[in-house]
C-alpha positions in Angstrom: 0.0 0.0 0.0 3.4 2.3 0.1 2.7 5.2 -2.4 5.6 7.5 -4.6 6.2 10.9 -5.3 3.6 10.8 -7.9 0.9 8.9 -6.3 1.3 11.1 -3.1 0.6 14.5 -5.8 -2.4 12.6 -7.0 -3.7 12.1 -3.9 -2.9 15.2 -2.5 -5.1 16.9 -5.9 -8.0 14.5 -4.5 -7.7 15.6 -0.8 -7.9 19.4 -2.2 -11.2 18.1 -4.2 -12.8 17.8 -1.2 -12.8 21.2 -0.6 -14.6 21.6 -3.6 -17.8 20.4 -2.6 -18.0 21.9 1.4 -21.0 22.6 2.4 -23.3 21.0 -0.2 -21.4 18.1 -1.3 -19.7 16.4 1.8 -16.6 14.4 1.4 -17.1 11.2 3.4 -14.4 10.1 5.6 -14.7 6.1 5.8 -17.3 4.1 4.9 -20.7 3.6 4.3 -20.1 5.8 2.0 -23.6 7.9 1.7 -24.9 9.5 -1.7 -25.7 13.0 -1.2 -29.9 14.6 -1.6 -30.2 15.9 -5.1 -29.9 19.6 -4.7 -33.4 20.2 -6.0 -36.1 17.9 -6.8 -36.5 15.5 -9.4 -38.4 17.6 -11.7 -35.9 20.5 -11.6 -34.0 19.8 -14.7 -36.9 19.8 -16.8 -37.7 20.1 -19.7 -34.0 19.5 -20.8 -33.7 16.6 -18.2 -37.0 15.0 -17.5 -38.2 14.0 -13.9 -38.4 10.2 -15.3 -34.5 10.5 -16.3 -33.5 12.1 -13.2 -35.6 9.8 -10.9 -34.3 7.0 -13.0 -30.1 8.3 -13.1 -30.1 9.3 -9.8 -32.4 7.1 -7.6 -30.9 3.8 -9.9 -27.7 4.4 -11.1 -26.2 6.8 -8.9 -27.8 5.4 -5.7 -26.5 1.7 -7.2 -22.5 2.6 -7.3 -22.8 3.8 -3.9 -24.5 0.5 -3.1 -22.4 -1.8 -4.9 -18.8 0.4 -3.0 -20.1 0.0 0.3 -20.6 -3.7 -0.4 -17.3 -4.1 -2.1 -15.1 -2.6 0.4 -16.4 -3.9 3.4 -13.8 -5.2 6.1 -11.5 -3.8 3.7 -8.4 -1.0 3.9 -10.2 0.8 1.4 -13.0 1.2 4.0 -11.1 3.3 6.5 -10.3 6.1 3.3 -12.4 9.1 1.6 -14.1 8.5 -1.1 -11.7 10.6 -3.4 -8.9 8.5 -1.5 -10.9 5.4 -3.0 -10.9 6.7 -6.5 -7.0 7.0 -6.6 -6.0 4.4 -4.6 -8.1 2.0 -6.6 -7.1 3.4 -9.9 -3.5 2.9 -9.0 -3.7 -0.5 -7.6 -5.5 -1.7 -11.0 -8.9 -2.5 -8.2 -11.2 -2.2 -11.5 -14.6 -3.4 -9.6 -13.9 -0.6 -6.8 -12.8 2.1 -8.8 -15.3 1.8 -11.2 -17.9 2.0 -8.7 -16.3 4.8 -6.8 -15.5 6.5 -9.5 -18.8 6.8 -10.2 -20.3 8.0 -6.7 -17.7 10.7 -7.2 -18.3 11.8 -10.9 -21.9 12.1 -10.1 -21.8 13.9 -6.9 -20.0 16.9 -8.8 -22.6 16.3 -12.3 -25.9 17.0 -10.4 -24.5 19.9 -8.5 -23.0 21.7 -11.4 -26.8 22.4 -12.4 -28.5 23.6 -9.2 -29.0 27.2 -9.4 -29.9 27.1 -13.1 -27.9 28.7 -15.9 -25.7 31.6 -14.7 -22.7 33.4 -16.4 -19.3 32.6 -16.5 -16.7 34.7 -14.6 -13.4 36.0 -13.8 -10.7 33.6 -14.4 -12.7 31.2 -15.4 -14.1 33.5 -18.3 -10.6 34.6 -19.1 -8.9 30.9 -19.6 -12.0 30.5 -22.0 -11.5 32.9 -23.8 -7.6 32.2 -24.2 -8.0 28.5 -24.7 -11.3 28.3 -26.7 -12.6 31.8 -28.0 -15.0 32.3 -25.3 -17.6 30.5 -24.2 -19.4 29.5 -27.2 -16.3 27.5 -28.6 -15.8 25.9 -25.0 -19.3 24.5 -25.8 -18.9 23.6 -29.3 -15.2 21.8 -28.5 -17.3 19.5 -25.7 -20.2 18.6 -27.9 -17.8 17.7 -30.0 -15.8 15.5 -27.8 -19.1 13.6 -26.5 -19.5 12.4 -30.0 -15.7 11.2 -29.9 -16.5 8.8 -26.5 -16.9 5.5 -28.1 -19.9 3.8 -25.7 -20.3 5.1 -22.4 -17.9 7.6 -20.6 -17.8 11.2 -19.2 -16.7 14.3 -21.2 -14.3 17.0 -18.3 -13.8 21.1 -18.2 -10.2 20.1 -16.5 -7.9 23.1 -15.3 -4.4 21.6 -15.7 -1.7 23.5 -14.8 -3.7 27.0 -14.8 -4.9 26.0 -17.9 -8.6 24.7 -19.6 -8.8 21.4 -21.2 -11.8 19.3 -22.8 -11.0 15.9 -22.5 -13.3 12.5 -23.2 -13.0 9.6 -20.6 -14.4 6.1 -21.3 -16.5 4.7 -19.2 -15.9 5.4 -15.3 -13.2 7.8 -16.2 -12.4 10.2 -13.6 -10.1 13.2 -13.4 -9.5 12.9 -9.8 -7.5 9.9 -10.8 -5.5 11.5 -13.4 -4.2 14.2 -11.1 -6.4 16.5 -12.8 -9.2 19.1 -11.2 -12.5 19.1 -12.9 -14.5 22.0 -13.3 -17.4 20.6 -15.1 -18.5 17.0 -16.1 -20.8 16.1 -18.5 -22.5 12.2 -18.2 -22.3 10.7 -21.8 -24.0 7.1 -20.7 -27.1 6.6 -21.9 -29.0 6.7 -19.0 -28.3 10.3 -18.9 -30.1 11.2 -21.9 -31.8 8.3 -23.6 -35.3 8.4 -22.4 -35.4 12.6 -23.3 -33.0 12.5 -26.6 -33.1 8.9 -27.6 -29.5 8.4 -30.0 -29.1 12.0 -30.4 -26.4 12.6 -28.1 -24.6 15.8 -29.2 -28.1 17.2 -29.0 -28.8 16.3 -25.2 -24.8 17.8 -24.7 -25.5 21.3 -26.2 -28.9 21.5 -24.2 -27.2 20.8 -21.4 -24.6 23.0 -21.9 -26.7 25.9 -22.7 -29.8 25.9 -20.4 -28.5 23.5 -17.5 -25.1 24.5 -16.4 -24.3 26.8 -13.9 -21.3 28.8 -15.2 -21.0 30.4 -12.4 -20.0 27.3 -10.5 -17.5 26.2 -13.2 -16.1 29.6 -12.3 -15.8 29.2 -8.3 -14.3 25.5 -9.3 -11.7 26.9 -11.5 -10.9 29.6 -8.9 -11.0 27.4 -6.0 
């Protein structure tokens, strides 16, 4: 269980995650690991996300990863960490089952509480690195709908800020950027229990929509900043 230099930095990038979330989204120290309320009800996504998905993503899916983790690290080491300490440690240790399952907990903790507040404007920093790295908002946007059509099957499409710089960047499956030593600042679900029921195939569509009536910019803003 020793960790290097470079595990320790990952780590230490997941440990400063936590901070990310305090007050609304509580970092858990040990197990059961508990998945946190939806910050507004079920129908508060709607029309662009409908009750049925939400009740169906969230009470199912979201609520099952945190099922299946506590299960699988029962009366195990991985029971005494956080759950970002779960993500990295499993990555590392090549613990697929676990870290697909935390993974998971994690990536959706942050996805449902990018939204709450409804659309807001970008700012500051944030704004700026746009701008630099994309032409503004509107071509941050088009370079993620883009990328969700590039994730072959199921995955996860991150904002990243990587070395005081923005990055898009498409992640199969459980992907997570807390794993990759990487800070996300926004995370869009490409499964298709995300969007199916609403868009049916047409993902790019579900992406934009998302993008442009969901998101809370201003929150992508205080994540970049924080």
């Amino acid at each position: 269980m020793d960790l290097n230099r470079r595990d320790m930095l990952v780590l230490s990038g997941a440990v400063a995650a936590t901070t990310l979330f305090a007050p609304t989204i509580q970092a858990h120290a040990a197990a059961p690991f508990k998945q946190p309320e939806l910050p507004y009800g079920e129908d508060g996504l709607a029309p662009v996300i409908s009750a049925r998905t939400v009740g169906l993503h969230y009470g199912k899916h979201h609520a099952g990863y945190f099922k299946k983790l506590n299960t699988l690290v029962e009366k195990t080491p991985y029971a005494d960490l956080s759950l970002e300490e779960v993500v990295v440690r499993a990555k590392k240790e090549g613990n697929a089952p676990i870290f697909n399952n935390a993974a998971q907990a994690w990536n959706h903790n942050f996805y449902w509480q990018q939204f709450k507040g409804g659309s807001a404007a970008a700012k500051g920093a944030f704004a700026t690195a746009a701008e630099s790295s994309f032409g503004g908002l509107d071509g941050l946007k088009k370079k993620i709908v883009a990328e969700s059509d590039n994730v072959f099957g199921t995955g996860w499409v991150w904002l990243v800020k990587d070395g005081g710089k923005l990055a898009v960047v498409g992640m199969q499956d459980a992907g997570d950027p807390l794993a990759e030593g990487k800070k996300a600042v926004l995370g869009i679900d490409v499964w298709e229990h995300a969007y199916y029921l609403d868009y049916e195939n047409r993902r790019g569509e579900h992406v934009a929509a998302v993008l442009d009536k969901l998101v809370n910019w201003q929150f992508v803003s205080e994540q970049f900043e924080a």
